[in-house]
C-alpha positions as CSV (number, residue, x, y, z in Angstrom):
1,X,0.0,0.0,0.0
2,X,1.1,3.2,-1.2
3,X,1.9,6.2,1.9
4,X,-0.8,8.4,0.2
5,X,-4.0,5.7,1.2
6,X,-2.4,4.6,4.3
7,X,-2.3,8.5,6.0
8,X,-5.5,9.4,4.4
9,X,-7.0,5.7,5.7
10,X,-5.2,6.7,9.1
11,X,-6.9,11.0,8.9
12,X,-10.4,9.7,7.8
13,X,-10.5,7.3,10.7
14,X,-9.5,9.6,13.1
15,X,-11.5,12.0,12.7
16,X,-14.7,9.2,12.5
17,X,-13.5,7.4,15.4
18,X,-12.7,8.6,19.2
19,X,-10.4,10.9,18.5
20,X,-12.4,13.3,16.7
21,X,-16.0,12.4,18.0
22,X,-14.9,12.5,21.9
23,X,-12.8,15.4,20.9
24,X,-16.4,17.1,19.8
25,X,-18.2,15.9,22.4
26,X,-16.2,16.8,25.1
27,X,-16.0,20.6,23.6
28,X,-20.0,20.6,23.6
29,X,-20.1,19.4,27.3
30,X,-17.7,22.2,28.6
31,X,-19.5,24.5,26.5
32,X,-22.5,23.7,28.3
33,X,-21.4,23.8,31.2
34,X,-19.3,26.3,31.3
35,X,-22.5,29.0,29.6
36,X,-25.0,27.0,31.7
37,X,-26.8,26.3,28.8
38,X,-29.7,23.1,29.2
39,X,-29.9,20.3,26.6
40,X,-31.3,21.4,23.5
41,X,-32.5,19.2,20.9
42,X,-33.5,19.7,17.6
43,X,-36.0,17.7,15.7
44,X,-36.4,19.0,11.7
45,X,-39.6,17.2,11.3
46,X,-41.6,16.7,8.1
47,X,-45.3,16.2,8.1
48,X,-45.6,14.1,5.5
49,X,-42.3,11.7,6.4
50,X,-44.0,8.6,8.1
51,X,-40.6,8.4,9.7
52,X,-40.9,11.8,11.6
53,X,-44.6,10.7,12.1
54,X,-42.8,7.8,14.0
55,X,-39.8,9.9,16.1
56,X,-42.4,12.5,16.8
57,X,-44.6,9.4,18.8
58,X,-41.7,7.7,20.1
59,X,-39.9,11.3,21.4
60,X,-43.6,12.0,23.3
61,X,-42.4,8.5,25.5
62,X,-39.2,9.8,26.6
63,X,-39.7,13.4,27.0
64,X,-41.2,12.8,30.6
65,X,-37.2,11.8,31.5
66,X,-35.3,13.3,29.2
67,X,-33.8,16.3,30.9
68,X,-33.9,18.4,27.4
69,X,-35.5,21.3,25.7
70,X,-36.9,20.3,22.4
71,X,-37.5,22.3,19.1
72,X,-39.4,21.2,16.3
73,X,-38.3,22.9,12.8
74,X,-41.1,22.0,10.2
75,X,-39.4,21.0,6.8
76,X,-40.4,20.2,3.5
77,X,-39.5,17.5,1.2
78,X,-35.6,16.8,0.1
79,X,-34.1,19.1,-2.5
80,X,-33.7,17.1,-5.9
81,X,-30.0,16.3,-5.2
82,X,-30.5,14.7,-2.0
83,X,-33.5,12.8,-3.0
84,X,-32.7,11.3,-6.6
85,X,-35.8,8.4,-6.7
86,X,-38.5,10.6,-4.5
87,X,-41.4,8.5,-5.8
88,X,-39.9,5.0,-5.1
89,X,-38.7,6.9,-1.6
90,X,-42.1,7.9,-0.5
91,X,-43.6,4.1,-1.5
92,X,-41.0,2.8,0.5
93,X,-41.3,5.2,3.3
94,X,-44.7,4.3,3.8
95,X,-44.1,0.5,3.7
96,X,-41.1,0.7,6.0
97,X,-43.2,3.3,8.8
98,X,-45.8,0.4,8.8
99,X,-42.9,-2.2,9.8
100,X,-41.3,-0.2,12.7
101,X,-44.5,0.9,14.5
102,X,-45.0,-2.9,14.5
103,X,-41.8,-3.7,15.9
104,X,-41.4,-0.2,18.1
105,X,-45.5,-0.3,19.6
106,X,-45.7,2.6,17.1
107,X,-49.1,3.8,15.5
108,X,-48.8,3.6,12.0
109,X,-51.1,1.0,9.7
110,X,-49.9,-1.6,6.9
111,X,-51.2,-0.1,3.5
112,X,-51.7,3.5,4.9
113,X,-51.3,6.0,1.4
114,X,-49.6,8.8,0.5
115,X,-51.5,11.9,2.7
116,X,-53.3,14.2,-0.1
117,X,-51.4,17.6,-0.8
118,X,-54.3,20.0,0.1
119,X,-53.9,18.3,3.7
120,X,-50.3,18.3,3.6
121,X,-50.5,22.0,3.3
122,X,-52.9,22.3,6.6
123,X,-50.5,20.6,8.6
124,X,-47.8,22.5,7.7
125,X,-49.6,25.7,8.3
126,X,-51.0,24.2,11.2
127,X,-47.6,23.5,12.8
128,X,-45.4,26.3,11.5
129,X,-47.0,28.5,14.1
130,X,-44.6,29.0,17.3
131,X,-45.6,26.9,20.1
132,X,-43.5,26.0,23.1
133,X,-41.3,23.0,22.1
134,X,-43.9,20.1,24.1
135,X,-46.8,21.7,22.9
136,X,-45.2,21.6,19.0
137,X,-44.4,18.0,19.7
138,X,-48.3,17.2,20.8
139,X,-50.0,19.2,18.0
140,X,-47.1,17.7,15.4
141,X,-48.2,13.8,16.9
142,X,-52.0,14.9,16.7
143,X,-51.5,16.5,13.0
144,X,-49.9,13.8,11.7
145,X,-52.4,10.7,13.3
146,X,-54.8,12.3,11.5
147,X,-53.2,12.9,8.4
148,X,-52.0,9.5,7.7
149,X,-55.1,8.1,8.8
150,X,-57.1,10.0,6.4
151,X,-59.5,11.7,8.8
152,X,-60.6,14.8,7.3
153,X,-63.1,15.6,10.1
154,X,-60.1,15.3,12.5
155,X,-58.0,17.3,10.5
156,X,-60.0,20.1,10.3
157,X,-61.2,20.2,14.0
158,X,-57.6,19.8,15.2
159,X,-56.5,22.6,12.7
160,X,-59.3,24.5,13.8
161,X,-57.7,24.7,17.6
162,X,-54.5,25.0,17.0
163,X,-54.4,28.1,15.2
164,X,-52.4,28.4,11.8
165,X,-50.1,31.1,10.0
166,X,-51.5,32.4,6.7
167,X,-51.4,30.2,3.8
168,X,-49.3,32.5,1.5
169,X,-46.7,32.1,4.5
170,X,-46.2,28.5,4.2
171,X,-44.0,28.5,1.3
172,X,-41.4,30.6,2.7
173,X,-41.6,29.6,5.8
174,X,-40.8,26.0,4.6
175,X,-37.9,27.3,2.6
176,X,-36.2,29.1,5.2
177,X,-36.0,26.2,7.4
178,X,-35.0,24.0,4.8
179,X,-31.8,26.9,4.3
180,X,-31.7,26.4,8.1
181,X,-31.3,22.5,8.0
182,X,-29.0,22.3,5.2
183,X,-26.8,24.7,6.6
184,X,-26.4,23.1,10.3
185,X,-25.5,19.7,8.1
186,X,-27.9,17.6,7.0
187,X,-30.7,17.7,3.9
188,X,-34.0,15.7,5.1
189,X,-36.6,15.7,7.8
190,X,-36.8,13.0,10.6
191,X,-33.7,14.3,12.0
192,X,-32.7,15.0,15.6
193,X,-29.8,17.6,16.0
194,X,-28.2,17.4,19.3
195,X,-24.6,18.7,20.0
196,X,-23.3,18.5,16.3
197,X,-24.4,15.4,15.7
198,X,-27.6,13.8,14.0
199,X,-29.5,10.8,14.7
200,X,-32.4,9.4,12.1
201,X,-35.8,8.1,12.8
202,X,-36.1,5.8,15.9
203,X,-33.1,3.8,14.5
204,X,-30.9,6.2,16.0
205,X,-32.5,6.9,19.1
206,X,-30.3,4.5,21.0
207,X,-27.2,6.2,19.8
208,X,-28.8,9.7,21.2
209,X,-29.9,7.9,24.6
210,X,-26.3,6.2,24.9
211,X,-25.0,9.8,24.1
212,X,-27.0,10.9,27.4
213,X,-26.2,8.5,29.3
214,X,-22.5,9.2,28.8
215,X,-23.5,12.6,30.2
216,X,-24.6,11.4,33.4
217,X,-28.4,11.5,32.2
218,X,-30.3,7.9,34.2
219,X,-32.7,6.5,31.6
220,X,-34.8,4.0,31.4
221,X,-33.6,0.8,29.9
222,X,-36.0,0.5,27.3
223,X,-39.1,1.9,25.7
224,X,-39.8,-0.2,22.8
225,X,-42.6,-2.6,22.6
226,X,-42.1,-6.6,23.7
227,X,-44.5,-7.5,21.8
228,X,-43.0,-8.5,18.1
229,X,-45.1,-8.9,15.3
230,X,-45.5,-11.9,13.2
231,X,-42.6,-14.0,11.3
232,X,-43.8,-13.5,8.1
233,X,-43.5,-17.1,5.6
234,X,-39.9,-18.0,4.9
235,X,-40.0,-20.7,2.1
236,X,-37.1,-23.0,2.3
237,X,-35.4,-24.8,-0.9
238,X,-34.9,-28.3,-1.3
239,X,-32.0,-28.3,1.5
240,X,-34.0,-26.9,4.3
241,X,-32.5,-23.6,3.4
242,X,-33.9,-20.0,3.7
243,X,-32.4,-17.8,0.5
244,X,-32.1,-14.2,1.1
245,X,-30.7,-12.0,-1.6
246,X,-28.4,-9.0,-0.7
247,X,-28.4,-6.0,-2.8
248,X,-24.5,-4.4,-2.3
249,X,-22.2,-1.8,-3.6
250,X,-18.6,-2.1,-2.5
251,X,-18.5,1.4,-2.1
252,X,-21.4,1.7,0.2
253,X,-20.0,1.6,4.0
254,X,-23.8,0.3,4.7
255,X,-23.4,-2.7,2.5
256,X,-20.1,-3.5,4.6
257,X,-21.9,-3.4,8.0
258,X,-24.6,-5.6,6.4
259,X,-22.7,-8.6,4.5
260,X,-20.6,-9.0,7.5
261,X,-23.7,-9.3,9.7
262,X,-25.6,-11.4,7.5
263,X,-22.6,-13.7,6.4
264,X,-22.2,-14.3,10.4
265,X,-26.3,-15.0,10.1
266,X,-25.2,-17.4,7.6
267,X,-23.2,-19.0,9.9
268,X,-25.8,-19.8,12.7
269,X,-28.9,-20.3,10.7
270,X,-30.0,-22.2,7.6
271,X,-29.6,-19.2,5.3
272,X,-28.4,-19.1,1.8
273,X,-26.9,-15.6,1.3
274,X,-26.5,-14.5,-2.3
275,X,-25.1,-11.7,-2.8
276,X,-26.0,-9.0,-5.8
277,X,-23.9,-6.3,-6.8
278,X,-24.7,-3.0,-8.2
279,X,-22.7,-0.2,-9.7
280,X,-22.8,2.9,-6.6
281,X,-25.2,5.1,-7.4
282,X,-23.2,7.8,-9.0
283,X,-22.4,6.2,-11.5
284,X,-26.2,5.2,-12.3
285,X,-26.7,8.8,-12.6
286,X,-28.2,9.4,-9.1
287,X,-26.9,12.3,-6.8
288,X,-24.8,12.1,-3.5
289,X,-24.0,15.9,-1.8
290,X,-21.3,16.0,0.0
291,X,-23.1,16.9,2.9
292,X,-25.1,13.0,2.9
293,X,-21.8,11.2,2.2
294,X,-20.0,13.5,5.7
295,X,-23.3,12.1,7.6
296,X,-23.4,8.7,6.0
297,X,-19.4,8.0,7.0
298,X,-20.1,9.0,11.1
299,X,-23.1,7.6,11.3
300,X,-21.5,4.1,9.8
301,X,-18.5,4.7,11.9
302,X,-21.1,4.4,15.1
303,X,-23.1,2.0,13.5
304,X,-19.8,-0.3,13.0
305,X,-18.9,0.0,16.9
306,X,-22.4,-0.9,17.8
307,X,-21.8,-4.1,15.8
308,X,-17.9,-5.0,16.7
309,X,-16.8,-4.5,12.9
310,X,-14.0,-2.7,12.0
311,X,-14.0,0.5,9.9
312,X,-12.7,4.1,9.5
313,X,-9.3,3.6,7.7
314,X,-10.7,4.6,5.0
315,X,-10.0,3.9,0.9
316,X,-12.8,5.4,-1.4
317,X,-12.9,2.9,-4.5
318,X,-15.0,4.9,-6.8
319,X,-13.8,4.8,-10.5
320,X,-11.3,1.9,-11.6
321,X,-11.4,0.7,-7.8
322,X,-15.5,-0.1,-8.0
323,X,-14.9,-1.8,-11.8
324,X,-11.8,-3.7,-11.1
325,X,-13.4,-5.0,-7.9
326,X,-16.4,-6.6,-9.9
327,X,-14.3,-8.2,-12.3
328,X,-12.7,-9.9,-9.9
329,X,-16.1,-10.7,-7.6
330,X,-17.3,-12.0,-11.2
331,X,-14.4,-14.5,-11.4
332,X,-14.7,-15.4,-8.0
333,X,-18.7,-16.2,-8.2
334,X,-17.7,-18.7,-10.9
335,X,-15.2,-20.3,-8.5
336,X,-18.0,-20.9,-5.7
337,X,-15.9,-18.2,-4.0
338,X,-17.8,-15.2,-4.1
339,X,-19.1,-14.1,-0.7
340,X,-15.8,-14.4,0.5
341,X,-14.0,-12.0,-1.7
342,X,-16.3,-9.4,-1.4
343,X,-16.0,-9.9,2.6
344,X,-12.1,-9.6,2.2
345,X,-12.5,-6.7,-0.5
346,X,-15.0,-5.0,2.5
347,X,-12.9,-5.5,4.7
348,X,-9.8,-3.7,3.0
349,X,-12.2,-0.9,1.7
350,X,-13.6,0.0,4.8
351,X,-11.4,-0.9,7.8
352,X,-7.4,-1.5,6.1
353,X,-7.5,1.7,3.2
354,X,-6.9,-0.6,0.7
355,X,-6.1,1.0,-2.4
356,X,-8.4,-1.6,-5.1
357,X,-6.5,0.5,-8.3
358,X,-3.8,-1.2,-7.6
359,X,-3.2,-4.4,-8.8
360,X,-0.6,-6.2,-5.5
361,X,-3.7,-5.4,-3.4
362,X,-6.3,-6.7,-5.4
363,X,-3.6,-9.5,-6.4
364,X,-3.4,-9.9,-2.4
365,X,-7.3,-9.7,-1.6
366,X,-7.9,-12.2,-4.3
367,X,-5.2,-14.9,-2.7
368,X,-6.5,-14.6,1.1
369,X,-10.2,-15.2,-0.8
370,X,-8.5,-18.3,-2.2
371,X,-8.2,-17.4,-5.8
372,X,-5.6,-17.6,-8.3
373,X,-3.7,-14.4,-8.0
374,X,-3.2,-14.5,-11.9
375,X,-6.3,-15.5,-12.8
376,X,-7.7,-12.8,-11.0
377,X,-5.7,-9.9,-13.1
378,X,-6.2,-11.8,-16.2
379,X,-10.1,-11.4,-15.1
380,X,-9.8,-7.6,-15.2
381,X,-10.1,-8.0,-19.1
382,X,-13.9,-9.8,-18.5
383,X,-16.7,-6.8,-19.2
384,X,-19.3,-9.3,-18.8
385,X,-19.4,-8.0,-14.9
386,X,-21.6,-5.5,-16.0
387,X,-24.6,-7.0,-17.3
388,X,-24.8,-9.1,-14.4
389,X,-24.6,-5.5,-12.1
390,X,-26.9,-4.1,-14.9
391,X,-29.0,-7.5,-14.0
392,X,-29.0,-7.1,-10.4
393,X,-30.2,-3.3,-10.9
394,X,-33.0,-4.1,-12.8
395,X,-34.1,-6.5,-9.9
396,X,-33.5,-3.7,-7.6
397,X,-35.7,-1.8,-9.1
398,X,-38.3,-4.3,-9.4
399,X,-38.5,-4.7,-5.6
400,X,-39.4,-1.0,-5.8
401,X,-36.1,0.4,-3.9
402,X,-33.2,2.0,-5.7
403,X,-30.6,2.0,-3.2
404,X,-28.3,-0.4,-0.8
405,X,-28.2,-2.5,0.6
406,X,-31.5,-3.8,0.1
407,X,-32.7,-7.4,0.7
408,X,-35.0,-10.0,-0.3
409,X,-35.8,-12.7,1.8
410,X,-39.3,-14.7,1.0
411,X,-41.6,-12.3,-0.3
412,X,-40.4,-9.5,1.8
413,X,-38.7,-6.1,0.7
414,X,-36.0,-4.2,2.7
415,X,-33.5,-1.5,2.6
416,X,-30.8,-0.8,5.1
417,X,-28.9,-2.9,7.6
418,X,-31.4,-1.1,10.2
419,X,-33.9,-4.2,9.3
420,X,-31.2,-6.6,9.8
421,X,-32.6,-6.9,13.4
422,X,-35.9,-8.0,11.8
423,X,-34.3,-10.9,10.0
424,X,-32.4,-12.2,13.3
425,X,-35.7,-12.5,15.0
426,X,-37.6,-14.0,11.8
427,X,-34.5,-16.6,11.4
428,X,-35.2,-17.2,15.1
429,X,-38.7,-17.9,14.6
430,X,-38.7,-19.9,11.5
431,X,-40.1,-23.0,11.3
């Protein structure tokens, strides 16, 4: 490895890991202390985001023993370049809300549609009015139930008490906190801002209450539901086997986190893991700011230490790295070999800076995978990698999603290693 990767690798995790991110933290904590400011958290909620919907029920549990001040900043939808598929995101954002209120003791229904613009509208009006942060939080909870359920009659009456600005406001209004969000960091709703750092959805609220707890602040243990839903039907093959399809980009730190957990899975349970690669997404032609890829690496990095897997020495493959990489994988599926290459090519990618344009470290990742060293550079000349990613793409798409990594297990849809969690209990369950 060349001395360029290696001190970048060494920078990038440095900054991800404790000695950046304690470094942070510890400057907000004296800053608060030292001012005698309280807690303040930020929630940049979007009315029609189920997943804000969710956070804003799930942040009316703990609020009682949280010791915080709480702001709601009312959003609207993601600019274009931070949402590059909004229909298939708002289909899938709807089916995904149904299957976390089921696992969280959330209210949201299976099947609930996409709340009608006119409404929309109301709501926003509705909640853009100051209130006191708990008072936001109640009326932003009662809004939304009734929006996503569909209950006009509701709507209206609730609108009706709660006062509204005037409609030619709302526009603005909207805009100016959307300036607001993407300038403090970030570019959608269902966010919680609390001393430089975000947290998504109720995904990330155990990050935020580890965060607090780290402060000193007693919390309960836990506040999600014990009641699990149903394990939905697994078919097996002929071997007794459960299949489950991964959809991965190497140069997606989320698609790291979940092969290794699902290859460990694979280890444990009777699952058949197959794994699909894509091309990343710019190079489908679908936007990444710069702004989502600085959030998407720390909240991997925290993500990785949750789960015991390496990562921060970081070598970005995009380009030759990404191509020369599924060559290789392509080769290696041929040899029965495949999932572990692209474990070992992870692993260097994420964790080791391994520098994929270079041909000793793709020679090197090929051998510990068990492959022909030789073979593998001679399959550098193969194209036919990309109708297979093309392939897999195409199959993406047709589950509805457009990003990674995605999975297919049964007849069952997910994206993100979040839902992981979901498949552990379902494998546990499976008869």
């Amino acid at each position: 490895m060349t001395l360029v990767p290696r001190v970048r690798g060494a920078a990038i995790a440095a900054w991800l890991g404790e000695p950046g991110t304690g470094t942070r933290r510890r400057l907000h904590r004296a800053g608060r202390f030292l001012s005698r400011r309280p807690r303040r958290l930020t929630f940049f909620h979007r009315v029609d985001d189920p997943h804000s919907q969710l956070l804003a029920q799930a942040l009316m549990k703990r609020l009682d023993s949280w010791p915080v001040e709480i702001s709601l900043v009312i959003v609207p939808e993601p600019a274009a370049d931070a949402d590059p598929e909004p229909i298939l995101r708002e289909s899938w954002a709807l089916r995904d809300a149904a299957h976390v209120a089921a696992e969280q003791g959330l209210d949201f229904a299976v099947g609930t549609p996409a709340p009608e613009p006119s409404r929309v509208r109301s709501v926003n009006a509705s909640l853009l009015l100051e209130r006191p942060g708990r008072a936001q939080l109640e009326a932003a909870v009662r809004l939304g139930s009734a929006l996503f359920a569909g209950d006009g009659s509701a709507l209206r009456s609730a609108s009706r008490e709660l006062g509204a600005v005037p409609g030619q406001r709302v526009g603005p209004m909207l805009e100016a906190n959307y300036v607001r969000l993407r300038s403090a960091g970030h570019y959608q709703g269902g966010m919680l801002h609390y001393g430089g750092e975000w947290y998504w959805g109720v995904d990330r609220l155990p990050h935020l209450e580890q965060r607090l707890r780290e402060e000193g602040v007693e919390l309960e243990a836990s506040l999600a539901s014990s009641a699990a839903p149903p394990t939905p039907e697994l078919p097996r093959d002929a071997d007794g086997r459960i299949s489950l399809e991964l959809f991965f980009s190497v140069r997606s730190p989320y698609s790291y986190l979940a092969l290794h957990r699902l290859a460990a899975l694979a280890e444990s349970h009777p699952l058949r893991l197959r794994v699909r690669p894509v091309l990343p997404m710019v190079t489908r032609g679908l936007a990444v700011p710069k702004t989502k890829i600085l959030y998407i690496a720390k909240d991997a990095a925290r993500e990785a230490a949750r789960h015991g897997l390496p990562f921060g020495r970081v070598c970005d493959p995009l380009g030759a790295g990404v191509e020369r990489a599924l060559a290789v994988h392509h080769l290696a599926e041929r040899r029965g070999k495949g999932l572990v290459f692209l474990l070992e090519l992870s692993r260097g990618i994420w964790s080791q800076a391994k520098d994929l344009t270079r041909d000793s470290v793709l020679r090197e990742l090929a051998e510990a995978a068990g492959l022909d060293p030789d073979e593998a550079m001679s399959a550098l000349e193969d194209e036919s990698f990309r109708d297979a990613a093309r392939d897999n793409r195409d199959a993406l798409y047709e589950l509805g999603l457009w990003g990674v990594p995605s999975m297919r297990l049964g007849g069952v849809a997910l994206w993100g290693q979040d839902r992981i969690a979901s498949i552990e209990r379902w494998l546990a369950h499976a008869r």
